[in-house]
C-alpha positions in Angstrom: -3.1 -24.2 18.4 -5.1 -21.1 19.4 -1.2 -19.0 18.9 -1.5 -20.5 15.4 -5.3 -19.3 14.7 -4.1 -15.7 16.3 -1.7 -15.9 13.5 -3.7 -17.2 10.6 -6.6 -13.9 12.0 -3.9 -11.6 11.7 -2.6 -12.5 8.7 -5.9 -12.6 6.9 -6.4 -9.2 8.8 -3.6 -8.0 7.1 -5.0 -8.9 3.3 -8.2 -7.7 4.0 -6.9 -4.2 4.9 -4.8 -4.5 2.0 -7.8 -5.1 -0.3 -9.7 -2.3 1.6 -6.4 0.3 0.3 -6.8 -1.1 -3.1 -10.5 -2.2 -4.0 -12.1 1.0 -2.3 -10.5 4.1 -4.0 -10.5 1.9 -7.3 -14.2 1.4 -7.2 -14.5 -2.0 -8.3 -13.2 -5.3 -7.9 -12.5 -5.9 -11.8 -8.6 -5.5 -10.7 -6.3 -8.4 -11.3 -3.4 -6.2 -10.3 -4.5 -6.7 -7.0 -6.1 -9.7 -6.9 -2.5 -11.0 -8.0 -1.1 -9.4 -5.3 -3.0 -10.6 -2.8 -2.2 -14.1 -3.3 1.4 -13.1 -3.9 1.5 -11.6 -0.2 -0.4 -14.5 1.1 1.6 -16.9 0.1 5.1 -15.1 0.7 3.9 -13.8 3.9 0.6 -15.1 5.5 1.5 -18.8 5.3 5.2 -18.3 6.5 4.3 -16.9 9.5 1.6 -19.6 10.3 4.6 -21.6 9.6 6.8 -19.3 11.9 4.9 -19.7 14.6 4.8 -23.2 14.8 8.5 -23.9 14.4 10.0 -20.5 15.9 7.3 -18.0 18.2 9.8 -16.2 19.4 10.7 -15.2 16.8 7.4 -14.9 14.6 6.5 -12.9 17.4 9.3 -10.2 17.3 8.8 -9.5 13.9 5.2 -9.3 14.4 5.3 -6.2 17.2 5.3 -3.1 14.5 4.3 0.3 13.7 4.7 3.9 15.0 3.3 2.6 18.5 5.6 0.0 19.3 9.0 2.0 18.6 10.2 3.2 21.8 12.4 5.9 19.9 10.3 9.2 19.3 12.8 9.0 15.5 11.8 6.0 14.9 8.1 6.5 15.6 8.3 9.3 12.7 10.0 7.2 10.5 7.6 4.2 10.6 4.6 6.8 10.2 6.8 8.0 6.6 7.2 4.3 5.9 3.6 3.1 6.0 2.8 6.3 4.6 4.3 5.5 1.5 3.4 1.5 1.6 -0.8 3.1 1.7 0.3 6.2 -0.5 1.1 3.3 -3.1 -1.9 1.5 -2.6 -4.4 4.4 -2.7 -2.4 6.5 -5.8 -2.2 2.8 -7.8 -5.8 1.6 -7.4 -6.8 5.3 -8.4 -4.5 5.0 -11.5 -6.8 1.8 -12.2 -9.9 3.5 -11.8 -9.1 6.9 -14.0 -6.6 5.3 -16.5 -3.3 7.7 -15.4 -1.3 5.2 -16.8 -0.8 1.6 -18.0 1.5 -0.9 -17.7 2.4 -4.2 -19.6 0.5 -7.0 -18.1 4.3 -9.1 -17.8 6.0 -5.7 -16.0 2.7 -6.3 -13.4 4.6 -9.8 -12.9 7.9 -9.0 -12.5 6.5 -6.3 -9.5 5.0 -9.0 -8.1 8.1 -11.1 -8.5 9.9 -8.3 -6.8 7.6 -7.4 -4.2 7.2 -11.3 -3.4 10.9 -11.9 -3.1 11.1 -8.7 -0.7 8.2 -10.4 1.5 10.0 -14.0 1.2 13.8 -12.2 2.3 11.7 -10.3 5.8 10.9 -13.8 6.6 13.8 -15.2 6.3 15.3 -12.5 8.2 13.5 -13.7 11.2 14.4 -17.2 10.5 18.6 -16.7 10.6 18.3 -14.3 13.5 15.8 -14.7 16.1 16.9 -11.7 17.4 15.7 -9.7 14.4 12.7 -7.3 15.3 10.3 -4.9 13.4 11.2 -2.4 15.9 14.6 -1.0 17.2 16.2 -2.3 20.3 18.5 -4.4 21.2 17.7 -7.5 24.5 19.5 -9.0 26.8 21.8 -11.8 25.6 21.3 -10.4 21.8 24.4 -11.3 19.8 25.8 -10.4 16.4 24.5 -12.5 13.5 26.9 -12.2 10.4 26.1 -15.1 8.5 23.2 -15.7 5.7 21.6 -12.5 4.6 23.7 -10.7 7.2 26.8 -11.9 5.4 25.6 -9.1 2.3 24.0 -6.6 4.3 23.8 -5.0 7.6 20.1 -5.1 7.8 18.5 -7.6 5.3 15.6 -7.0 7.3 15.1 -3.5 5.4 16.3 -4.7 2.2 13.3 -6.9 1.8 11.6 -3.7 2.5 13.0 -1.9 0.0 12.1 -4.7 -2.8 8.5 -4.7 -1.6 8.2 -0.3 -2.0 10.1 -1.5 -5.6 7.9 -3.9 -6.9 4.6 -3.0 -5.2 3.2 0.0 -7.4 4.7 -1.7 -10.9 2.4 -5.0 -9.4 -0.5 -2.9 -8.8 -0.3 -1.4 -12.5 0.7 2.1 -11.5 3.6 3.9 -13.5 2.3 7.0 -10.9 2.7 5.6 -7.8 6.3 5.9 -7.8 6.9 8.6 -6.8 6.4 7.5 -3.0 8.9 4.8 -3.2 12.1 7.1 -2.7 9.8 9.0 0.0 9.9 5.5 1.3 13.3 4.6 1.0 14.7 7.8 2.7 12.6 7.1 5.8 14.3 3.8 6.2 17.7 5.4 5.4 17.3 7.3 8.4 15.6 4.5 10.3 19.4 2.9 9.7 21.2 5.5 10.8 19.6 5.9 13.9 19.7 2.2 14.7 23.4 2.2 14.2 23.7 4.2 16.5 21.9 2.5 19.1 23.6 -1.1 17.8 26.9 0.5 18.1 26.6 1.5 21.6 25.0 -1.0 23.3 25.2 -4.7 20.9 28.8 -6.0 21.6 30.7 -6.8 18.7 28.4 -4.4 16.3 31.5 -2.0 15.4 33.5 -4.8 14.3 30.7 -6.6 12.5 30.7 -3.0 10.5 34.2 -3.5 9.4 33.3 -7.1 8.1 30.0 -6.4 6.0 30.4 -2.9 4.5 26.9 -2.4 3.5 24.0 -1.4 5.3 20.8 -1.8 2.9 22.2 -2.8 -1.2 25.1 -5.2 -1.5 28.0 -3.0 -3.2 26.1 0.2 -3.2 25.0 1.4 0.3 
């Protein structure tokens, strides 16, 4: 029980720094934009992992060890620094567009980025639930096998096309046309956060180079 609690703090850790990026530099709480996203990212990704960590810890706790710091790679530390440095560039640059009017968008597009951005949260965690191998950071452990089935049947790393959907749909959910312009910012870094993995997945996670030949793409079905 107290695993679960450590969870639940986190996770409403998480939303409150979330509503600290948006609420702050918009100067008021009169934002449904954000309001709507919060509960969109608590219930696509603050209540599955409460659930994760009841019926899988291992691997709730995998996905959970992120960030610059716990990369062991010095790339991939400068990656995840461009990554979340687009995910708050978004969330700063969107409530400001609230505050100063830069732009507006259609209350049922603000929807639709929250449908986006929900289904990118909802595909991380599922990540974690067809391989419990899958981790936020780049490695690979002992007795690690190839998964190709599920998600991984599509794409090489499902993991990062959640990602991708959430730097889609975040910016059109907060109401910001101007915000962006950091989401290919954001996309490149993980680009390059998949290169370099490939390497390290190709040299030491048996069976990676044929799994390659099965699933063609890395992050878009058909595209890339």
């Amino acid at each position: 029980m107290n695993a679960v609690l450590r969870v639940a703090a986190l996770g409403f850790a998480q939303l409150v720094a979330i509503a600290l990026l948006v609420f702050v530099p918009a100067g008021t709480f009169n934002y449904w934009q954000a309001w709507a996203f919060l509960a969109v990212f608590a219930l696509t990704a603050w209540l599955p992992s409460i659930y994760l960590q009841i019926t899988n810890p291992v691997a709730l706790q995998r996905r959970m060890k992120s960030g610059p710091v716990a990369e062991g790679r010095t790339v991939q530390k400068i990656v995840m620094l461009g990554l979340y440095g687009s995910l708050v560039a978004i969330c700063v640059v969107s409530a400001l567009d609230h505050r100063f009017g830069w732009s507006s968008v259609p209350p049922a597009l603000c929807v639709a980025g929250n449908v986006l951005a929900g289904a990118g949260l909802v595909v991380t965690v599922l990540v974690a639930v067809q391989n419990t191998f899958a981790s936020t950071t780049v490695q690979v452990e002992t007795g690690q096998t190839v998964v190709s089935t599920g998600l991984y049947g599509l794409v090489r790393h499902p993991m990062y096309t959640g990602n991708v959907l959430i730097l889609a749909g975040l910016p059109i959910a907060l109401g910001s046309f101007w915000s962006l312009a950091f989401v290919m910012p954001g996309v490149t870094v993980l680009a390059a956060r998949i290169h370099d993995e490939e390497k390290l997945l190709g040299d030491e996670l048996d069976g990676y180079h044929e799994y390659t030949q099965k699933v063609r793409s890395r992050l878009i079905p058909y595209m890339w």
